[in-house]
C-alpha positions in Angstrom: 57.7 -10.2 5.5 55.0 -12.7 5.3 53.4 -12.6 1.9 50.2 -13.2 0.6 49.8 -15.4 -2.7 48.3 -14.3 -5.8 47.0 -16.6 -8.4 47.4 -14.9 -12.1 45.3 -16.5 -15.2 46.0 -14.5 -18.4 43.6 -14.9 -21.1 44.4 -16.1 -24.4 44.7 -12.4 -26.0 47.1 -11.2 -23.1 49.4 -13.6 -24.7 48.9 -13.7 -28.3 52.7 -12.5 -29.5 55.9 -11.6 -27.5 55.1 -7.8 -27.0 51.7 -9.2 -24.4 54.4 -11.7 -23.2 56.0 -9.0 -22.1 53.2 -6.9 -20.2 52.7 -10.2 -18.5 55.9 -10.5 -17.0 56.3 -6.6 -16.2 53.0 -7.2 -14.1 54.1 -10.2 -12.7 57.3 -8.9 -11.4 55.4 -5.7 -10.2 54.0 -7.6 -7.3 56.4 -10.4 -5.1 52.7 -12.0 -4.1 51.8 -13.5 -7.6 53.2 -16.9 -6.8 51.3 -18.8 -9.4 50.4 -18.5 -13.1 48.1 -19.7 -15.3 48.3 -19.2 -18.9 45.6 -19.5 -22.1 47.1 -20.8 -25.5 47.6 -17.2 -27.4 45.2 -15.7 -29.5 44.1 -13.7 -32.2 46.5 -10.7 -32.8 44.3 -8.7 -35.2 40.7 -9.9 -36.3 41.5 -11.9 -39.3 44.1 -13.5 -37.4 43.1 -17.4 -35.9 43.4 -18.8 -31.9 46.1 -21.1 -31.4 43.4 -23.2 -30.4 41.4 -23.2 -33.4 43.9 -24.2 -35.2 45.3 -27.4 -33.2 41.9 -28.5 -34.1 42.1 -28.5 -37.3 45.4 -30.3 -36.8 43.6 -32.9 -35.1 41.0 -33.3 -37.8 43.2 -33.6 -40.5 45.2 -36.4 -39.0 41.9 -38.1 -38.5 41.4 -38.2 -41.8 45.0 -39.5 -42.7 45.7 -36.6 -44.1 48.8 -34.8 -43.7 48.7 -31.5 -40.8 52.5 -30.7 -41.1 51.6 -27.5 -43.3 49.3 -26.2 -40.8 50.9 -26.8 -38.4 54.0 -24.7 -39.8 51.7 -21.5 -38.9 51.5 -23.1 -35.4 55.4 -23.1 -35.2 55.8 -19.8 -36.6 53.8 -17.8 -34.2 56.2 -20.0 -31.2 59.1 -19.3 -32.6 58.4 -15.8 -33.4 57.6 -15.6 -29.5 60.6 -17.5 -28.6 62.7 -15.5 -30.8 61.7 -11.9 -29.9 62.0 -13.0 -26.1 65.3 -14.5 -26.8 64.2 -17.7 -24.8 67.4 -20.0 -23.9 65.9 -23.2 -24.7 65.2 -26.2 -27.7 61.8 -24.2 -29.2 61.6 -26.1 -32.1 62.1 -29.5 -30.4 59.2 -28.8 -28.4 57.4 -28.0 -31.6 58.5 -31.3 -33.6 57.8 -33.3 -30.1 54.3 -31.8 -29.9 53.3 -32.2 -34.2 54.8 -35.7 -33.8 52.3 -36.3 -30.7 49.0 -35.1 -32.6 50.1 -37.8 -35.3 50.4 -40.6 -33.0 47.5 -39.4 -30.3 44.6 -38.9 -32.7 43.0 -37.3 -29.5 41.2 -34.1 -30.3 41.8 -32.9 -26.7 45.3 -33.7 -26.7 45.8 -31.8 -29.5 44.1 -28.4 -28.5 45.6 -29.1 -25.0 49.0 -28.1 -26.9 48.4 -24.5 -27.6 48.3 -24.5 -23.4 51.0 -26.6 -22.7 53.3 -25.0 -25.2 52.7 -21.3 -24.0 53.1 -22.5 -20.3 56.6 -23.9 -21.1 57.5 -20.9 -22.6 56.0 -18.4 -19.8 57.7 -20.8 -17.4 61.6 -20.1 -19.1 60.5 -16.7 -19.4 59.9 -16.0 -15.8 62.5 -18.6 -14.5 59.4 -19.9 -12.7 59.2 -23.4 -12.2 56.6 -25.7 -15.0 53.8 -27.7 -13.7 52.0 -30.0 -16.2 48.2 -29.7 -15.6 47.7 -33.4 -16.7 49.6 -34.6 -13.7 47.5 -32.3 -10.9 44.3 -32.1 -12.9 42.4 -34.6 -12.6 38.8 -36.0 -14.2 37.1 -39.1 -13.3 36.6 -42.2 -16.2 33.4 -40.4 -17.3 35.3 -37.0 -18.0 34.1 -35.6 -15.0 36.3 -32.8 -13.0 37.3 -34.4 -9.8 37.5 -31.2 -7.8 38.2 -32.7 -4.5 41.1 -35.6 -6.0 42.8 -32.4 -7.7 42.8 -30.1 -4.9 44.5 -32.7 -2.4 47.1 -33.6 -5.5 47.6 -30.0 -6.6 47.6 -28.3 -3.0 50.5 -31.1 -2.3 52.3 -30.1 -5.9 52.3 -26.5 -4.8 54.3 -26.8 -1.7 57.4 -28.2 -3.5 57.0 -25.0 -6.3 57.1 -21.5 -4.4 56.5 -20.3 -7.8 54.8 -21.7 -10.8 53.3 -21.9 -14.3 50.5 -24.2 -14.5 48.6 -24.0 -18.2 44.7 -24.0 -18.0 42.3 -25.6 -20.0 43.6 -29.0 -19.4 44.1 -32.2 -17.1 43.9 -35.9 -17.5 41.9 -39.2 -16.9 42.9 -41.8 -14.3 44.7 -43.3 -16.8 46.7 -40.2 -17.8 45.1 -39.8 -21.0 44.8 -35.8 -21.6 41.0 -34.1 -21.2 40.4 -30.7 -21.8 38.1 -28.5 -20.2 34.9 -26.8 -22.5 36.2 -23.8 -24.3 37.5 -21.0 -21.9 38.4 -23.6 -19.3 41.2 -21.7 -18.5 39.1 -19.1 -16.4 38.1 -22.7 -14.7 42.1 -24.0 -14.2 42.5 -20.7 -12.8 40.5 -21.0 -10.3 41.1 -24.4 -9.4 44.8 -23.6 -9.1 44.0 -20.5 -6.3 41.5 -22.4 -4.7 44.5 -25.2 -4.2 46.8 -22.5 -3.2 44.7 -21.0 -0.8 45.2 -17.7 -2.5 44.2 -14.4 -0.6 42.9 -13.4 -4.2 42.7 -14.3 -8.0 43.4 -12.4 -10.8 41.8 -12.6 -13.8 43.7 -10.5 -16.5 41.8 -10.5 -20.1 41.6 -7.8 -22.5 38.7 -5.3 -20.8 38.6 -3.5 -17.7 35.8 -5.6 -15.6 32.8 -6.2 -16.1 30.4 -3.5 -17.4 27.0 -2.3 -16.1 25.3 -3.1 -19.3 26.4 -4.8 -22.7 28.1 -2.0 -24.8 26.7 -3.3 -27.8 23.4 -2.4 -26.2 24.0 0.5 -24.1 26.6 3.3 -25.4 29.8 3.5 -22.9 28.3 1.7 -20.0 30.1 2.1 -16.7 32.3 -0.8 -14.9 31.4 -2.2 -11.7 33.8 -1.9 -9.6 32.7 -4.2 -6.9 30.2 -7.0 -7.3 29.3 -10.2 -5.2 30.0 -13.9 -6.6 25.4 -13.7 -6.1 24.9 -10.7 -8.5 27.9 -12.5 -11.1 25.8 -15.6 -11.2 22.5 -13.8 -11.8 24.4 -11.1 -14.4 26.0 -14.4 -16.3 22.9 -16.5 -16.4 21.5 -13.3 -18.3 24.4 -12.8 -20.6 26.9 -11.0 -19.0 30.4 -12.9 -20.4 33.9 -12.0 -19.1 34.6 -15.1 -16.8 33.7 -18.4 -18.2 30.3 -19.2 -15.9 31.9 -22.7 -14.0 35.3 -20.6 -12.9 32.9 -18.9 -10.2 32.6 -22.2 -8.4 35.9 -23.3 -7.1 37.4 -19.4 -5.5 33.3 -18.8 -4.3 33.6 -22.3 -2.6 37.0 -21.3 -1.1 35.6 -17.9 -0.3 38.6 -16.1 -2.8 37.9 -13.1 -3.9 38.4 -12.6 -7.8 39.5 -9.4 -9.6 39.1 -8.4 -13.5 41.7 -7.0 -14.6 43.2 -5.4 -18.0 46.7 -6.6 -19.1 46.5 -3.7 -21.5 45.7 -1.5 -18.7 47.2 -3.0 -15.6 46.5 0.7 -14.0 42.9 0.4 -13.9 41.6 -1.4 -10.8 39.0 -3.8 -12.7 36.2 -5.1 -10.9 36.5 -7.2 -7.5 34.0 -10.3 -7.4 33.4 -10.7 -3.3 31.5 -12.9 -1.1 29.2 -10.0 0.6 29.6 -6.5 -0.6 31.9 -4.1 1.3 30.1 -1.7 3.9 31.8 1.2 1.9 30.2 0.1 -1.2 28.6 3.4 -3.0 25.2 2.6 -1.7 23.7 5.6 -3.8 24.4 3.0 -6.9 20.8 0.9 -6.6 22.0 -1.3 -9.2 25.0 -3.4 -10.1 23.7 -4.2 -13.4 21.4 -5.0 -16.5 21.6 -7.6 -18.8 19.4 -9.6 -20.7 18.7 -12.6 -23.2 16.2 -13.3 -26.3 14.3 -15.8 -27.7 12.1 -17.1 -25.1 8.4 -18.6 -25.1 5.7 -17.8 -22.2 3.2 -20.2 -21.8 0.5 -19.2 -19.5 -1.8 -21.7 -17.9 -5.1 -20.8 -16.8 -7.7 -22.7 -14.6 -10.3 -21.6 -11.7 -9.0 -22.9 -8.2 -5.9 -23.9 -9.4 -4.6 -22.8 -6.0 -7.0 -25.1 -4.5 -5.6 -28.2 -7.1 -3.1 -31.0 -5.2 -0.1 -31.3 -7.6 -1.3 -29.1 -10.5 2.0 -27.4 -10.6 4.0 -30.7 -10.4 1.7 -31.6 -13.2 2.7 -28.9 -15.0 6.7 -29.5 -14.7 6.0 -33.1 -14.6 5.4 -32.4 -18.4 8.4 -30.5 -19.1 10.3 -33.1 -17.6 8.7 -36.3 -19.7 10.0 -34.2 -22.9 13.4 -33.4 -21.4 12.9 -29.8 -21.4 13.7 -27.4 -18.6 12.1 -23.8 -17.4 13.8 -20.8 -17.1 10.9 -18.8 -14.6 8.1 -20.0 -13.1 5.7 -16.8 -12.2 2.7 -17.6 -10.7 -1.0 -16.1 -9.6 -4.2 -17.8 -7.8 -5.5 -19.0 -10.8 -2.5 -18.8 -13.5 0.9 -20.4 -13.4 2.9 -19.3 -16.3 6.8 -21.0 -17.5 9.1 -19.1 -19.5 11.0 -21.9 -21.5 14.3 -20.8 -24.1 12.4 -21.2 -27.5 15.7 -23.7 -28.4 13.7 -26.2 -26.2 10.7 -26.3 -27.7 11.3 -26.8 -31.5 10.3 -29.8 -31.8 8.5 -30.3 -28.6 5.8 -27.4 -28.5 3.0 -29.3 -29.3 3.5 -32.8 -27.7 4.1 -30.5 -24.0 1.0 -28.7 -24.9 -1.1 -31.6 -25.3 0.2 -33.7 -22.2 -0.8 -30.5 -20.2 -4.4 -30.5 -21.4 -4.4 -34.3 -20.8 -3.2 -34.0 -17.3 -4.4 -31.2 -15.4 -7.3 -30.0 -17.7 -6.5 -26.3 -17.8 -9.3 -24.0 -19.0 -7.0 -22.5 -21.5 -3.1 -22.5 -22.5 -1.8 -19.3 -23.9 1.5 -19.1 -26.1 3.8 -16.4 -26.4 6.7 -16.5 -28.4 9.4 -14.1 -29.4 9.9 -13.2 -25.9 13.0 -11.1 -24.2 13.9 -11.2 -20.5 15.9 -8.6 -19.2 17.3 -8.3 -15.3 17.8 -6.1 -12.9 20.2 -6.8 -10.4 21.6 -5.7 -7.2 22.0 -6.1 -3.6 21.4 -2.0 -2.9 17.3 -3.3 -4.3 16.9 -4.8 -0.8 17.3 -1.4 1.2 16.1 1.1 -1.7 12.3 2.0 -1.3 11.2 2.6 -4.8 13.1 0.3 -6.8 10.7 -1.1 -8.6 8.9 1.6 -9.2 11.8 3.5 -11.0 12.3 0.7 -13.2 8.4 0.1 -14.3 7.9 3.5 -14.6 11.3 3.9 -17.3 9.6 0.8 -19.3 6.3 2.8 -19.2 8.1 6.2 -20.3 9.7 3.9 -22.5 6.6 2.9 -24.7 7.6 -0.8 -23.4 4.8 -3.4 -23.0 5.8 -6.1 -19.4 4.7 -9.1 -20.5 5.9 -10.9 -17.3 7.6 -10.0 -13.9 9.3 -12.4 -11.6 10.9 -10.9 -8.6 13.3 -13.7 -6.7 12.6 -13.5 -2.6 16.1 -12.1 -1.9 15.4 -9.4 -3.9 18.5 -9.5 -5.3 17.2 -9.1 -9.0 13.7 -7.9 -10.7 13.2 -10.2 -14.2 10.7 -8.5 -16.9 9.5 -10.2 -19.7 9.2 -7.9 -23.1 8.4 -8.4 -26.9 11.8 -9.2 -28.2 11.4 -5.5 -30.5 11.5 -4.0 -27.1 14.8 -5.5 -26.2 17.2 -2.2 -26.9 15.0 0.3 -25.7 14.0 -1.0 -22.7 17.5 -2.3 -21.5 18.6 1.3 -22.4 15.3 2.9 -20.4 16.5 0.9 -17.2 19.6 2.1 -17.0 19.4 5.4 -17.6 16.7 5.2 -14.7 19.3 4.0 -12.1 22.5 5.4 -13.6 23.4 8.7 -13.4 26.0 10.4 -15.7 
């Protein structure tokens, strides 16, 4: 029978002691098409307890300062060997554990040292599944600058896969030209997951974390939101640019280039379905669901430019971006009318920069007034069912108006894909609660 291949990245709490170790391989082995895994360094256990990772650090920071990381790392070992131990794993555990404290010591490389956590639990997933071990520094590969050289590692690591019908490769990590270990930004396993099915040519990739997909709104926000059960890699990208956070924002790009679908899934749950991340949304999709999701982020400032003609005005709105770009500072929204152009700018990049932006403005393209709004809220609406649902709009203005919520600013993308409000941040609960009771239907 000709198989497909799966690509499997387990997240850092679906391996945080030998009982997750154990779910992992009981999934693994439930399906003969997982052909590859890649595995986080393990997590916390409880919520006083500390990453793996977060703790090589402070290996690495100690050694800096000539002082002496072999008590901390003794916590390190422990949780290993208590893995090691409990899976009765036929190999030299604490060899691999002297080797690696040993390495930190000579090293002094901060991203060899958190690379460890990785490398250590993908040696000892590897023995556990009697899968062969791939090292991601030698397939992984980043430019002299630290830049990820996706096209260098999928010819390396596509080539490395066909001599391994079955793998662990450990995310998070790969190397210079030179060899030297670099790591990823934090949660760049999601990313080494991805490269890794993209090099495989997986039919799909399979995120397992500790939650069941992603939700429809941020619990935190809205009580017992429901999961999505099918989104496209479009409405992920405009749900994480708003603060939507299961997969780390830069693992979207390699399985959406390679057109590989992604799945969510639970590792506490493995019965639950998750959510499936697609290129185009199926033509079964529950098309009485308008929405796929809300989600939203504070703390922005809207600064409204007024001036007669402006529509009239060769390169006023250049002008405008033109002094954004002189103070390094970049826009979020750009809605516009005949005679008003407003940017919504993330208030982080105008604390020291307000004024000298303000006054480059007035210099430049003589405005007859600039208006300043701070302590704004944007939330989003998004969806490809908006395109095709007459009313859309309507139900959502009307819930913020029900709501007792002021719109400061709407921005409405031509694919329709999404509807943007801006709110007075005091608004923020109500009206991401408002919308989606509007669209969602218990």
């Amino acid at each position: 029978m000709n198989l497909g291949i799966k690509v499997a990245k387990f997240g850092g709490s679906s391996l945080c002691d030998a009982e997750h170790f154990k779910k992992v391989k009981a999934i693994i082995e439930s399906d003969p098409d997982y052909r590859y895994v890649v595995p986080s360094a393990p997590g916390k256990r409880f919520d006083a307890d500390e990453k793996i990772t977060d703790l090589l650090y402070q290996c690495h920071r100690l050694v800096e300062r000539n002082a002496s990381h072999e008590e901390l790392f003794r916590k390190i070992a422990d949780r290993y060997i208590a893995i090691a131990q409990e899976l009765e794993l036929d190999f030299d555990v604490k060899g691999m554990l002297m080797e690696t404290s040993d390495a930190i010591r000579r090293f002094k490389n901060p991203d060899f040292a958190a690379s460890r956590g990785e490398y250590m639990n993908g040696v000892m997933l590897a023995k556990y599944l009697g899968w062969d071990f791939i090292d991601a520094k030698d397939v992984i590969k980043f430019d002299r600058q630290g830049t990820f050289a996706a096209e260098w590692t999928n010819e390396v690591l596509s080539e490395a896969l066909k001599d391994h019908p079955r793998a662990v490769i450990p995310g998070f990590y790969g190397a210079y030209p030179n060899g030297e270990v670099h790591t990823f930004s934090r949660g760049g396993s999601d990313i080494s997951g991805a490269i890794v099915a993209r090099a495989a040519g997986a039919d799909v990739y399979v995120n397992w974390t500790d939650v069941s997909g992603f939700l429809m709104a941020d619990p935190r926000v809205v009580k017992n939101p429901r999961c999505i059960r099918e989104l496209s890699y479009r409405e992920l990208r405009e749900l994480s640019y708003m603060g939507a956070t299961v997969l780390h924002e830069d693992a979207i790009f390699p399985v959406h280039r390679a057109g590989i679908p992604t799945n969510i899934r639970n590792t506490n749950d493995p019965s639950d379905p998750g959510t499936m991340i697609v290129m185009k949304p199926s033509p079964d999709r529950d098309r009485s669901q308008v929405i796929t999701g809300v989600a939203g982020h504070k703390n922005f400032t809207l600064l409204s430019i007024e001036k007669a003609m402006m529509n009239a005005e060769y390169g006023f709105g250049r002008r405008v971006l033109q002094a954004l770009e002189d103070f390094g500072v970049s826009f979020e929204h750009l809605p516009t009318g005949i005679d008003t152009m407003s940017v919504v700018i993330a208030d982080k990049e105008l604390v020291t920069r307000k004024e000298q932006i303000i006054q480059r403005i007035q210099q430049t393209c003589q405005p007859d007034s600039i208006e300043i709004s701070s302590g704004i809220a944007l939330i989003a609406t998004v969806g490809h069912g908006m395109t095709s649902a007459p009313g859309t709009a309507a139900k959502l203005f009307t819930a913020l108006s029900d709501a007792g919520v002021n719109i400061r600013m709407i921005d409405q993308g031509s694919s329709e894909l999404n509807i943007i409000v801006g709110i007075d941040i005091q608004d923020f609960e109500v009206a991401m609660n408002a919308i989606y009771n509007a669209f969602v239907k218990d």
